[in-house]
C-alpha positions as a Markdown table, in Angstrom:
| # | Residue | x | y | z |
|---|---|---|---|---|
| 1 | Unk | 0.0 | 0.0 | 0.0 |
| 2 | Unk | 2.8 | 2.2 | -0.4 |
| 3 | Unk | 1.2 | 4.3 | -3.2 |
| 4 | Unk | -1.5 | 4.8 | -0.9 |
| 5 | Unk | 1.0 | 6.7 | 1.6 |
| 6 | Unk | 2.2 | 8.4 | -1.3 |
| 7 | Unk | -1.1 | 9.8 | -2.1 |
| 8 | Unk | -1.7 | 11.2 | 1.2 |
| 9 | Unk | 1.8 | 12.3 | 2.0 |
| 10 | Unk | 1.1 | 14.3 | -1.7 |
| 11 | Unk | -2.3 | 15.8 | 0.1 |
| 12 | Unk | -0.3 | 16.6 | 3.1 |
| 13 | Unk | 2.6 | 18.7 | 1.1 |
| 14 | Unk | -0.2 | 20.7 | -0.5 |
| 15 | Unk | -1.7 | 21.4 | 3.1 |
| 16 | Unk | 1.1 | 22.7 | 4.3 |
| 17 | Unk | 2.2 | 24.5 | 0.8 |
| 18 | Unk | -1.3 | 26.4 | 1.9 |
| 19 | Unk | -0.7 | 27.0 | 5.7 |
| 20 | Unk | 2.8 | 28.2 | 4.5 |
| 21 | Unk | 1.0 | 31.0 | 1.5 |
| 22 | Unk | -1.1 | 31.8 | 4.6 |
| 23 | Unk | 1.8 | 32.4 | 6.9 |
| 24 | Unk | 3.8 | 34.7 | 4.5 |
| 25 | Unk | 0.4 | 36.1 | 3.6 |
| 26 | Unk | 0.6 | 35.6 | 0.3 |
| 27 | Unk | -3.1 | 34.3 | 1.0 |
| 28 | Unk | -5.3 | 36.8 | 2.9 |
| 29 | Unk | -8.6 | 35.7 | 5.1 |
| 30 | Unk | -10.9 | 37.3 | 2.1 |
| 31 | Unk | -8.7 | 35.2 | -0.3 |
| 32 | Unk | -9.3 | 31.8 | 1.7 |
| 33 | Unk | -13.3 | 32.8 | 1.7 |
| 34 | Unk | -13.0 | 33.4 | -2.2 |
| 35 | Unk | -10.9 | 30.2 | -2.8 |
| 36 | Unk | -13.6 | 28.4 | -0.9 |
| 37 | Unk | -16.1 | 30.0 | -2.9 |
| 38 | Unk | -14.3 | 29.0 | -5.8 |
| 39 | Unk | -13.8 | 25.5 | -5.0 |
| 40 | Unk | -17.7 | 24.5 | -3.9 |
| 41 | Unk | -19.2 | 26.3 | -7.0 |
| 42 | Unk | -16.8 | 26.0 | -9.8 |
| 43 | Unk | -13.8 | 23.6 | -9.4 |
| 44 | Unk | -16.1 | 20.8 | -7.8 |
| 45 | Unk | -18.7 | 21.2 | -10.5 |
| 46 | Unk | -17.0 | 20.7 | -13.5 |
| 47 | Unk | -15.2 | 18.0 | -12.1 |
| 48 | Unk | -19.0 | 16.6 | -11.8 |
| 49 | Unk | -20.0 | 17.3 | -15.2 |
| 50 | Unk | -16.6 | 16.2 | -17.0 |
| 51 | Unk | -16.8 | 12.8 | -15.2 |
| 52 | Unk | -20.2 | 12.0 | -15.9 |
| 53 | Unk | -20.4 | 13.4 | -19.9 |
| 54 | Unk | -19.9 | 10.4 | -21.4 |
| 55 | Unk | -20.9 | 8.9 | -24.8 |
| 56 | Unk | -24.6 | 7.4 | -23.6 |
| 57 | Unk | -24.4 | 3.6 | -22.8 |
| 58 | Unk | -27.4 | 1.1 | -20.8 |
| 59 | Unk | -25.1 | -0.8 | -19.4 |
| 60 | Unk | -23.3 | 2.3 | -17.7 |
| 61 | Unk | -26.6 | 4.1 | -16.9 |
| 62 | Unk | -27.5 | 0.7 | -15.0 |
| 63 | Unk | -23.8 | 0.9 | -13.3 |
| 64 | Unk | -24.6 | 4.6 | -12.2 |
| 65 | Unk | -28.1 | 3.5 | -11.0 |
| 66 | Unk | -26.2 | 0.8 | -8.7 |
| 67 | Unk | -23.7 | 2.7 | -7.6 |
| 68 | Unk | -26.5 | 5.4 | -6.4 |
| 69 | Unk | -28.1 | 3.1 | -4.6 |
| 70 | Unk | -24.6 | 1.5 | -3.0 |
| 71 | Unk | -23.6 | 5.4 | -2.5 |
| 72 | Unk | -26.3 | 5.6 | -0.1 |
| 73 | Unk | -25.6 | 2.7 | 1.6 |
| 74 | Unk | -22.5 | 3.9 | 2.5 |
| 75 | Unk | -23.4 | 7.4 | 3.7 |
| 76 | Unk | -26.5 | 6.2 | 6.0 |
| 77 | Unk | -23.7 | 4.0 | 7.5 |
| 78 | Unk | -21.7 | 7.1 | 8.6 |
| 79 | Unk | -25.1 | 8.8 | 9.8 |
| 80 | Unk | -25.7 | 5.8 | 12.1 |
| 81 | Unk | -22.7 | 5.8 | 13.2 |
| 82 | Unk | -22.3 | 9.5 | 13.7 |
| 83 | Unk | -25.4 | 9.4 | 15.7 |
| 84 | Unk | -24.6 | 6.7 | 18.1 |
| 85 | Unk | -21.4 | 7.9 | 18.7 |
| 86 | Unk | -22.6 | 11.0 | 19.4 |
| 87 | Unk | -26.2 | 11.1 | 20.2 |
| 88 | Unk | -27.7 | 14.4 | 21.1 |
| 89 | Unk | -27.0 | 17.6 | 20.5 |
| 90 | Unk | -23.9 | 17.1 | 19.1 |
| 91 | Unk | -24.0 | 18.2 | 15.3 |
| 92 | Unk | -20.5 | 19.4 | 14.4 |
| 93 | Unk | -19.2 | 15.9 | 15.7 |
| 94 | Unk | -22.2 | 14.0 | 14.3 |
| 95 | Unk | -21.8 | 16.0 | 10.8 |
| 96 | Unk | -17.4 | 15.2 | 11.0 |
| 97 | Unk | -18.1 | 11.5 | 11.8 |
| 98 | Unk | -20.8 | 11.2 | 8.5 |
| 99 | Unk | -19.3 | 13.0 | 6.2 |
| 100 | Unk | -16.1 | 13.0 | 3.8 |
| 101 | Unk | -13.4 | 14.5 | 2.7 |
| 102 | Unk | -14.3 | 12.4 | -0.8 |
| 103 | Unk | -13.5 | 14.6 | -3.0 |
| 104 | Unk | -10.0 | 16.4 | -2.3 |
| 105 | Unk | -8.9 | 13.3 | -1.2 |
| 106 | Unk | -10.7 | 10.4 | -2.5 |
| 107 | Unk | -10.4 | 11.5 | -6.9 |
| 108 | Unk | -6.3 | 11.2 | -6.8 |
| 109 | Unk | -6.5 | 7.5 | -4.2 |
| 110 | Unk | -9.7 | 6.6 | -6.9 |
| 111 | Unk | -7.0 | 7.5 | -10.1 |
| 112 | Unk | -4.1 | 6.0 | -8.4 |
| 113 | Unk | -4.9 | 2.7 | -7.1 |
| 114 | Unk | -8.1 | 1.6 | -9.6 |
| 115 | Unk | -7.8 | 3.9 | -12.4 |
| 116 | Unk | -9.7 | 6.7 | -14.5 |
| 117 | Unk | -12.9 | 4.9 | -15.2 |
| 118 | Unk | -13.6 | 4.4 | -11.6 |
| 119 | Unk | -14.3 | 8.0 | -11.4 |
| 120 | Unk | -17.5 | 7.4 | -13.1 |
| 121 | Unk | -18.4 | 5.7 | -9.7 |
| 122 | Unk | -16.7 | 8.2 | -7.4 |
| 123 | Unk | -18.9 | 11.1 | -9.6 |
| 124 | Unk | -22.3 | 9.3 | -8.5 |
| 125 | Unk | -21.1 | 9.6 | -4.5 |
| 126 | Unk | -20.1 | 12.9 | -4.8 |
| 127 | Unk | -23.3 | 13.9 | -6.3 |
| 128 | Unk | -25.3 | 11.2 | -3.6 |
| 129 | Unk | -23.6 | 12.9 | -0.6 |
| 130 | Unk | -23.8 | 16.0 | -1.1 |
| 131 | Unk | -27.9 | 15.9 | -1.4 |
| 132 | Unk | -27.3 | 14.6 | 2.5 |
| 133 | Unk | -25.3 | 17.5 | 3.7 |
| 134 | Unk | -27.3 | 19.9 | 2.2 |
| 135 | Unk | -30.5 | 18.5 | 3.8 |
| 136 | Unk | -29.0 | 16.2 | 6.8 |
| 137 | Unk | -25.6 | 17.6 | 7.5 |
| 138 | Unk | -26.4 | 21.4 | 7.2 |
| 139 | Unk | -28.8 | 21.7 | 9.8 |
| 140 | Unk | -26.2 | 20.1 | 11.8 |
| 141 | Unk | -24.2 | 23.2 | 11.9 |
| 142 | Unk | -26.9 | 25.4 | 12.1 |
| 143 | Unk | -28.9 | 24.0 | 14.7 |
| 144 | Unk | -31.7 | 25.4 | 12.0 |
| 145 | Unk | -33.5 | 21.9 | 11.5 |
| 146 | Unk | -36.6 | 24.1 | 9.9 |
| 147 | Unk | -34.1 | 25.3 | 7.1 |
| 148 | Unk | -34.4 | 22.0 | 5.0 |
| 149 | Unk | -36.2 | 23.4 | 1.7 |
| 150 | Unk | -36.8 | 21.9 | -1.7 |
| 151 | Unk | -34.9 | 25.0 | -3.1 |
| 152 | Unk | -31.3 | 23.5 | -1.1 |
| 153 | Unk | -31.8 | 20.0 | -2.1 |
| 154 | Unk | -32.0 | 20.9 | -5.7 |
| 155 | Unk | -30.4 | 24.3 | -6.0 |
| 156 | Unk | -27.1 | 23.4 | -4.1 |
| 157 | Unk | -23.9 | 23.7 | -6.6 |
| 158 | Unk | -23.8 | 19.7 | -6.7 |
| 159 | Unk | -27.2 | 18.7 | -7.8 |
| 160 | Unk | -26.8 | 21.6 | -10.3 |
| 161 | Unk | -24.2 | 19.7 | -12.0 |
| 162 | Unk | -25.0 | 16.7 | -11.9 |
| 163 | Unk | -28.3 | 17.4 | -13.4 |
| 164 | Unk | -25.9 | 18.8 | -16.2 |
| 165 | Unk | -24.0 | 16.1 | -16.6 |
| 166 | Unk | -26.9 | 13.9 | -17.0 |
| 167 | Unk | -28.4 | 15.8 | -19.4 |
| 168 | Unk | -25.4 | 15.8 | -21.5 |
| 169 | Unk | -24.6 | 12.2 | -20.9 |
| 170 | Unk | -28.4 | 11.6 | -22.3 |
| 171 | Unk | -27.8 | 13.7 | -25.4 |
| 172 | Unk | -26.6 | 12.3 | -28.3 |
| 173 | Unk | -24.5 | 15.3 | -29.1 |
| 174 | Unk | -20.5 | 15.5 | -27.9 |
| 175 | Unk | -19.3 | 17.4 | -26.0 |
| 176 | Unk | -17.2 | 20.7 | -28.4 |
| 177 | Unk | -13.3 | 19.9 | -27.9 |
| 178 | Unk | -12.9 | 23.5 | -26.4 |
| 179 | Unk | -15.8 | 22.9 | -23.7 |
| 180 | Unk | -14.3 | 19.8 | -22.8 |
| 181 | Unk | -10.7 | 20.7 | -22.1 |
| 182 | Unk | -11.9 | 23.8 | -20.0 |
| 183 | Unk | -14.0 | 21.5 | -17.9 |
| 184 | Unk | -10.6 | 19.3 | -17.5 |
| 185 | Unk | -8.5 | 22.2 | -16.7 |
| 186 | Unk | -11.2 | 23.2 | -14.0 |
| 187 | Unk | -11.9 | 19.6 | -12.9 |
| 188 | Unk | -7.5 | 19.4 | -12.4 |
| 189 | Unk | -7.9 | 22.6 | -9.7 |
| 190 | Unk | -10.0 | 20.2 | -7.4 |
| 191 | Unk | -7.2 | 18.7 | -5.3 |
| 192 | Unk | -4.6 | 21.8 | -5.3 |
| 193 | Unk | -6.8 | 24.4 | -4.4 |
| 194 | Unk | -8.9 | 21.9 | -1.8 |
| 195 | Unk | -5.8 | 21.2 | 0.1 |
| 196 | Unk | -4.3 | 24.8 | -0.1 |
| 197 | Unk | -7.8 | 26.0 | 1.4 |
| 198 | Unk | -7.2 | 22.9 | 4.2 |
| 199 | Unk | -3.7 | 24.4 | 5.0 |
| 200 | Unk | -5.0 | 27.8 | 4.9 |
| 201 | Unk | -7.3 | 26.4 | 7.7 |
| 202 | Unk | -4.8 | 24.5 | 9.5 |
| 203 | Unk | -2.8 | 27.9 | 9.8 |
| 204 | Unk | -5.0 | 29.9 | 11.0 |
| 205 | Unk | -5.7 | 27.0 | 14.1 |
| 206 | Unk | -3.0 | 27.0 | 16.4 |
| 207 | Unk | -1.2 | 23.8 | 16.3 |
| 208 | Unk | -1.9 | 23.1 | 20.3 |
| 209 | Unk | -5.8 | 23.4 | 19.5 |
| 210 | Unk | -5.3 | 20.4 | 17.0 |
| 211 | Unk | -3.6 | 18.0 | 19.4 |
| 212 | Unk | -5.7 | 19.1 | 23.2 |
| 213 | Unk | -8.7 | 18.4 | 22.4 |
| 214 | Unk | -9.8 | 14.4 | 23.0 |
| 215 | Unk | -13.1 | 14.5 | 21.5 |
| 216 | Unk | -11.0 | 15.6 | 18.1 |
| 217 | Unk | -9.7 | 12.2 | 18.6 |
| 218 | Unk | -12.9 | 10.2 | 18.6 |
| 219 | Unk | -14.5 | 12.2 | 16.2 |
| 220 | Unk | -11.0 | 11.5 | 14.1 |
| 221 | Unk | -11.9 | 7.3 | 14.9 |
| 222 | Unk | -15.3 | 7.9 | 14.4 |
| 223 | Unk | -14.7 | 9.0 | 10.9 |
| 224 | Unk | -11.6 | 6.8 | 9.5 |
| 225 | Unk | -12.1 | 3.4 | 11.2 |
| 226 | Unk | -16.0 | 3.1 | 12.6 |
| 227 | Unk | -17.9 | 4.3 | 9.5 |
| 228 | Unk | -15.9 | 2.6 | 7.2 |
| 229 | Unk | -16.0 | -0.8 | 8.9 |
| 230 | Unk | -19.4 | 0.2 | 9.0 |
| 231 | Unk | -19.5 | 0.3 | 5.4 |
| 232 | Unk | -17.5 | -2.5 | 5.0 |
| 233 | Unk | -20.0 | -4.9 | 6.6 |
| 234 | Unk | -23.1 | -3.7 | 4.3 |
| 235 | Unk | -20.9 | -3.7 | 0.9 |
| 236 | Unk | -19.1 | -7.3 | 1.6 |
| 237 | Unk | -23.0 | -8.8 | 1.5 |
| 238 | Unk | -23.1 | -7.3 | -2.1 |
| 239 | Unk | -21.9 | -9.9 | -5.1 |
| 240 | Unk | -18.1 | -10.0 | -5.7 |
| 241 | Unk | -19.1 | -8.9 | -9.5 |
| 242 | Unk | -19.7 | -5.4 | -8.1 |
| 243 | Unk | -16.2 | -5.2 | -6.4 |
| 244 | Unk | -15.0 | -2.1 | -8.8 |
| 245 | Unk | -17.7 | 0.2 | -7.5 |
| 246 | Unk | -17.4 | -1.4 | -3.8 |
| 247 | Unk | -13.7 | -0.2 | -3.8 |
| 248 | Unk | -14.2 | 2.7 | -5.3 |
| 249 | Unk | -17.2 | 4.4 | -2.7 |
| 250 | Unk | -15.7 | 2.2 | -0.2 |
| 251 | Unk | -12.1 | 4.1 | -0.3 |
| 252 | Unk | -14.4 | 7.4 | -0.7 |
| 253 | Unk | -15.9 | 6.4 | 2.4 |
| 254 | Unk | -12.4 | 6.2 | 4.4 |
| 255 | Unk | -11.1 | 9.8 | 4.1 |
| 256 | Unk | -10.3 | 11.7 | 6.8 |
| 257 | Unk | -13.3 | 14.7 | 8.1 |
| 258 | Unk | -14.8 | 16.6 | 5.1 |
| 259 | Unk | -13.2 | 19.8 | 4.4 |
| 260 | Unk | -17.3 | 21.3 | 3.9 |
| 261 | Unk | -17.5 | 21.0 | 7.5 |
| 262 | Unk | -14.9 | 24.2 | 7.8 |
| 263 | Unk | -16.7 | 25.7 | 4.7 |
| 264 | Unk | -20.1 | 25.5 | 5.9 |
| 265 | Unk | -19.1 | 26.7 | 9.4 |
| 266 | Unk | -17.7 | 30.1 | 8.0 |
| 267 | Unk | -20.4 | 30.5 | 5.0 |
| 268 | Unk | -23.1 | 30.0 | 7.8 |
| 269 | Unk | -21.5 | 32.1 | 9.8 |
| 270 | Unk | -20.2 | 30.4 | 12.4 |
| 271 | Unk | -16.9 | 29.9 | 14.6 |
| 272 | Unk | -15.1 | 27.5 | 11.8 |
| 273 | Unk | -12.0 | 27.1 | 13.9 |
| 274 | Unk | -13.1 | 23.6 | 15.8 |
| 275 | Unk | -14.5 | 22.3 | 12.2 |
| 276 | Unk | -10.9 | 23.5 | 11.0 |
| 277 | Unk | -9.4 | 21.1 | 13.8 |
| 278 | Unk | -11.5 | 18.0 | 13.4 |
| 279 | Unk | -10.1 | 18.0 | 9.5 |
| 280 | Unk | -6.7 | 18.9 | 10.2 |
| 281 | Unk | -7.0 | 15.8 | 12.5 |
| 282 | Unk | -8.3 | 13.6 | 10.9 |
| 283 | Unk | -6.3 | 14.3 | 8.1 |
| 284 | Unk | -3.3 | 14.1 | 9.8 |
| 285 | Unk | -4.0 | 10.1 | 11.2 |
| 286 | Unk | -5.1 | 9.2 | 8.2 |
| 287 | Unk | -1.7 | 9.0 | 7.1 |
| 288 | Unk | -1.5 | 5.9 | 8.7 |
| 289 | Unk | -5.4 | 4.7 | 8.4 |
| 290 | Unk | -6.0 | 4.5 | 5.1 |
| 291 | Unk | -3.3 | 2.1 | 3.8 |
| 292 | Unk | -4.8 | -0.8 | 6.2 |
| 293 | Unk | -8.2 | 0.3 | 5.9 |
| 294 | Unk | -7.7 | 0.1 | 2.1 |
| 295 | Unk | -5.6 | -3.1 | 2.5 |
| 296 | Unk | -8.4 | -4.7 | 4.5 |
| 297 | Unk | -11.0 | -4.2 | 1.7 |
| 298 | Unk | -9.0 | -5.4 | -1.2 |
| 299 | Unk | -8.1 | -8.5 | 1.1 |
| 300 | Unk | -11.4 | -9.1 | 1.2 |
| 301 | Unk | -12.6 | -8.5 | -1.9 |
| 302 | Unk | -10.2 | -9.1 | -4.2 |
């Protein structure tokens, strides 16, 4: 599993390539905001609607139907888990237990370890999870249960695209060379700019504030070894014919804390600092979770 711990030690560099812009102010506490900005409603969406363009096919809309329904599986394992863990009135830690850091982290494992066309697969949990935050995990954060509306679930930046990509993967018209490498080049931005945002968090937390804190900790084990063993359990009942898109949402499932969690704190605005620590965290020790939570699955599986 070595490329594994070359994948995170990669995410790790770029972390602290961000906390070190931050530092020497060559990014500002507007710029982090804008970069955020950036990232949840344009970098994340193209990545969306590049994945899932593709020439139409029945056999792959069947795959993306499956993998919809396995995506969910997978998320309302973290949710249980996130709620007995910590039952109550405990929403940040319930919210940092459920939900992933998939996307900065889970495209470049994805493309490493099971290649391109698994994307396909990662695309439909990035677009299932998502409807979940923005209904589930939101009002988390808030503490504003009431503000679950129809105009959130279908009007957040994720649902958007992948309604886009849909339509175009329905079409029967291609998508024009020019669109399609500006997609790519926006799609490519994802994982730099995620991580330099993280490390632009990460700076602006003092380092003791990472480390004191024990509930960090279980909300850290909470996230990288209970929901995906979780999730383990649930996907090893489905058929071994399916073990592509297990691996793929399953490794989506293992990343450390979402980096939305530090996001949504400031955009609602709220104190983002102790969202900021449970993903610095849990980034941190999943260095050295994800190669045998990884390893566990393909032993399994494959």
């Amino acid at each position: 599993m070595s490329l594994v711990f070359e994948q995170v030690t990669v995410m790790f560099l770029l972390m602290f390539a961000g906390a070190g812009a931050y530092r020497v102010h060559l990014i500002s506490d507007e710029g982090s905001r804008q970069l955020t900005q950036l990232l949840l409603y344009l970098c994340n969406p193209a990545l969306m609607i590049s994945s899932l363009a593709l020439p139409f096919d029945v056999q792959l809309f069947k795959q993306g139907a499956l993998a919809a329904g396995v995506s969910v599986i997978v998320v309302l394992a973290a949710l249980i888990s996130a709620r007995l863990m910590f039952p109550g009135d405990q929403g940040v830690e319930q919210f940092g237990v459920a939900f992933c850091n998939a996307g900065f982290i889970g495209i470049p494992l994805v493309s490493q370890l099971l290649g391109e066309d698994c994307l396909f697969y990662l695309t439909i949990y990035l677009t299932v999870m998502p409807l979940f935050v923005w209904t589930v995990g939101l009002p988390l954060i808030t503490g504003d249960a009431a503000g679950i509306r129809w105009r959130k679930i279908f009007g957040n930046p994720a649902m958007i695209a992948f309604l886009i990509g849909f339509a175009l993967f329905l079409l029967p018209v291609p998508i024009p060379a020019a669109l399609g490498q500006t997609l790519s080049f926006l799609s490519a931005c994802n994982t730099p700019l995620g991580m330099i945002v993280l490390g632009v968090f990460l700076a602006q937390c003092p380092i003791r504030e990472i480390f004191a804190n024990r509930k960090s900790y279980a909300v850290s084990f909470g996230r990288l070894i209970v929901a995906p063993l979780a999730s383990l359990a649930l996907l090893s009942l489905l058929p071994a014919s399916l073990t592509e898109m297990k691996l793929t949402i399953y490794i989506a499932g293992c990343t450390p804390v979402g980096v939305l969690l530090a996001m949504l704190s400031q955009k609602a605005g709220k104190d983002c600092r102790y969202g900021a620590t449970l993903v610095c965290l849990s980034t941190l020790l999943s260095l050295f979770s994800l190669p045998p939570m990884i390893g566990l699955a393909l032993r399994l599986w494959t």
